[in-house]
N, C-alpha and C positions, 0 to 999 in steps of 0.2 A: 369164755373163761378157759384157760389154759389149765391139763391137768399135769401132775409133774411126770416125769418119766418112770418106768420100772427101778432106773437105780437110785435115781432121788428121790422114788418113794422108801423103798429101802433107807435111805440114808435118813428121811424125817422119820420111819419106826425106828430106825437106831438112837434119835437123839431123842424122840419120846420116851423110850426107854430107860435110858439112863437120866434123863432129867426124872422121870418119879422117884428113883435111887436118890438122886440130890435134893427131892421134895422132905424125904421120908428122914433123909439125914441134916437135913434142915431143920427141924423142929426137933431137934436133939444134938443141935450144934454144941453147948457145952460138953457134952458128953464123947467126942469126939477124941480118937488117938489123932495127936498132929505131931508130926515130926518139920522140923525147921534148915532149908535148904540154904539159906542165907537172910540176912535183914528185910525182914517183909515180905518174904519168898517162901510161903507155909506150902507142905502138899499134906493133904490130909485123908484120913481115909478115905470118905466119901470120892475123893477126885478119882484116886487109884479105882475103886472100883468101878465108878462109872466109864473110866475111860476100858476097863475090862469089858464092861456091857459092851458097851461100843464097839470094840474090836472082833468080841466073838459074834456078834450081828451080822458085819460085813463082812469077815470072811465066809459064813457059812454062806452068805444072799451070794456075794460076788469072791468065788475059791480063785487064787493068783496074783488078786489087786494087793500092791507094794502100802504101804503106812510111813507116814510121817506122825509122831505122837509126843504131847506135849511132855507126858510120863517116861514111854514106853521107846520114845526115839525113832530112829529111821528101820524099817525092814522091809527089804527089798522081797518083793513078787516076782513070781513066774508070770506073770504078763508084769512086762518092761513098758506099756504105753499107756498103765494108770496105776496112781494112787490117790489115796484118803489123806487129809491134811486134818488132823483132829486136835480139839481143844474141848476136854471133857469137863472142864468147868472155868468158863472162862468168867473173872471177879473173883479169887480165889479168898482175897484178903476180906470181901463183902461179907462174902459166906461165912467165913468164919468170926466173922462180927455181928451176925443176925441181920444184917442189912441185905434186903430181899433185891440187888441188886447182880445179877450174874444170870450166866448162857452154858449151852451147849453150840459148840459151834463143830461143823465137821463140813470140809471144803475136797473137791473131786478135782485131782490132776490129769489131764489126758494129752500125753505126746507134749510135757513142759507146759502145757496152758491150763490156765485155772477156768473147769468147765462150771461148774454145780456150787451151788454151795447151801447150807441150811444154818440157820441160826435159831434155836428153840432160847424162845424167853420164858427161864423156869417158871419163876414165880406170878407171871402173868398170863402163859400159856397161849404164848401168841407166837408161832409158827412161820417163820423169814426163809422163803425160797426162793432160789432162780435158777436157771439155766442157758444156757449162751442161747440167744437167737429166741426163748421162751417169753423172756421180760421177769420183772422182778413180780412177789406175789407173797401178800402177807394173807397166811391159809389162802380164802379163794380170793380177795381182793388185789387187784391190781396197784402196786404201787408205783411210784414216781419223786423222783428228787424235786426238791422247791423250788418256788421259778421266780425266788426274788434275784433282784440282777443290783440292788446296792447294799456294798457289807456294814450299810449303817442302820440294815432291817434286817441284818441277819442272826440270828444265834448260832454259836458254835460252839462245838465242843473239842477236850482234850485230855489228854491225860498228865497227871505231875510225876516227873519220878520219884519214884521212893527211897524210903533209907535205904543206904548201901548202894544205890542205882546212880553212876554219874551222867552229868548233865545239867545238875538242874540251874548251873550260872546259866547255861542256853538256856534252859527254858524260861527264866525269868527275863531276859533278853524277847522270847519271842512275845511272851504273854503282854508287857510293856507294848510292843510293836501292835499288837493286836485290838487290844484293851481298849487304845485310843479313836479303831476304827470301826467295830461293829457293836451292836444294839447289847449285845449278853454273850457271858463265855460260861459253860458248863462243865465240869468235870464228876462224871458217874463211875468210874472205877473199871469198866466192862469194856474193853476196845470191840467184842463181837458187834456187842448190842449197840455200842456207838456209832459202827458202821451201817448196821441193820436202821437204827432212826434217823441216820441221814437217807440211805435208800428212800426210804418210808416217805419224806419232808419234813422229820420232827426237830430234827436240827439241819443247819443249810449246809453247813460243811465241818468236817472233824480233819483236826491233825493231831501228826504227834509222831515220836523217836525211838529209838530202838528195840519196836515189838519184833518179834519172832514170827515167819510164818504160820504158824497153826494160830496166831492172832488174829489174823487180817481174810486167810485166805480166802473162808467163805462171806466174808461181808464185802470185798473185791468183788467180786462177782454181781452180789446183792447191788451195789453202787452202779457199776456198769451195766448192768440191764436195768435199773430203775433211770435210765438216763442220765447217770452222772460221769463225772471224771473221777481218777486218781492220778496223783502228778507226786513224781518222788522230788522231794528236796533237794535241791543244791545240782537236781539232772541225775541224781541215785534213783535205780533201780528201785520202785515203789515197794518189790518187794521186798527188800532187805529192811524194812520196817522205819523209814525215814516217810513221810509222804503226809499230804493235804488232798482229802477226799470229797468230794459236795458237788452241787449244782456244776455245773460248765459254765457257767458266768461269774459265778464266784473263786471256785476253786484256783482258778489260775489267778484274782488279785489276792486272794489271801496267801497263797505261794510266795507271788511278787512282793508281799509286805512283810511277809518273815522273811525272807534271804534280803532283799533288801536293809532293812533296820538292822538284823542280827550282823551283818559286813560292815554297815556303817558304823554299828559301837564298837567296833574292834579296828 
């Protein structure tokens, strides 16, 4: 068994942390101040502060390391060759609907490459690490992406845009293309945890369109050391939040079958 590193262990007490904050303000969701960003775009207290836990963790464990923050935005460090990529309640819309579906995710940049990454699943308390060169590891278990090889036994998942979020003639475009080729399509609300259960083999591969890096970063990680791929759409940069993540036998035909169909109906 692999144990994680000094800073990924840090980084799992930072996200334990602030997930009992989102435990505690879970069960008093109604009661919550929420203030409204745009159409389906809530930040609500509970988020704010956890992503405060979050920050003052890692700066005291690691003083210099730069942030990237879903709240809080970008703040550049006195060491130039790492940051933190943080998403202190990733399902935001879940949570504020009582739906026990959302993460903490907090991803480790080192010299532009995404090294670390942790994804704490609050409400099930099931703890998603990796680290380059470590392998993927849910707590002490080893995980592995699924090793079906046709996407007519696969499930996948994805996300729908929301009100106010354009796209979604594409996505109804890709879901049609998709629909017709594998076993089940899923959509749960959480891109961490999406990433995190394909790592895992619980879904075979996850796509989906214009999430932000403090989305993906640390489930990236998760995927590619649980032996998967991430392949950005259309040859975009996977990180700019375009991309089909899963197995390496599937990943690259379900790619092939969304840019294919979606050129063809146009």
């Amino acid at each position: 068994m692999s144990r994680p590193s000094p800073t990924v262990t840090v980084m799992i007490d930072a996200a334990r942390a602030a997930g009992r904050r989102l435990t505690r303000d879970f069960g008093e969701v109604e009661n919550l101040q929420v203030s409204r960003k745009g159409p389906s775009d809530f930040v609500s207290v509970a988020d704010r502060k956890a992503e405060e836990i979050i920050h003052d963790r890692l700066s005291k464990a690691r003083p210099g390391y730069g942030f990237l923050m879903e709240e809080g935005g970008e703040t550049e460090g006195t060491d130039k060759t790492h940051r933190f990529i943080v998403d202190p309640l990733d399902g935001t819309l879940n949570f504020l609907h009582g739906i026990p579906q959302f993460a903490v995710s907090i991803g480790l940049e080192r010299e532009g490459e995404l090294r670390a990454g942790v994804v704490l699943d609050v409400m099930r308390n099931e703890v998603f690490w990796a680290e380059t060169g470590e392998g993927c590891w849910l707590d002490n278990r080893r995980m592995r992406v699924g090793s079906r090889r046709k996407l007519s036994d696969a499930v996948v998942s994805t996300g729908i845009p929301q009100l106010g979020v354009s796209g979604f003639e594409r996505f109804v475009e890709e879901m049609v293309a998709v629909r017709g080729e594998v076993a089940a399509i899923r959509r749960f609300g959480s891109a961490a945890l999406d990433l995190a259960w394909t790592a895992a083999g619980r879904f075979d591969c996850f796509w989906e369109r214009g999430l932000s890096l403090w989305d993906v970063a640390a489930g990236f990680v998760l995927v590619k050391e649980a032996g998967g791929s991430v392949i950005g759409l259309n040859k975009a940069d996977p990180r700019k939040g375009d991309f089909v993540a899963g197995n390496p036998s599937l990943a690259p035909k379900l790619a092939e079958r969304i840019e294919g169909k979606v050129r063809a109906a146009r």
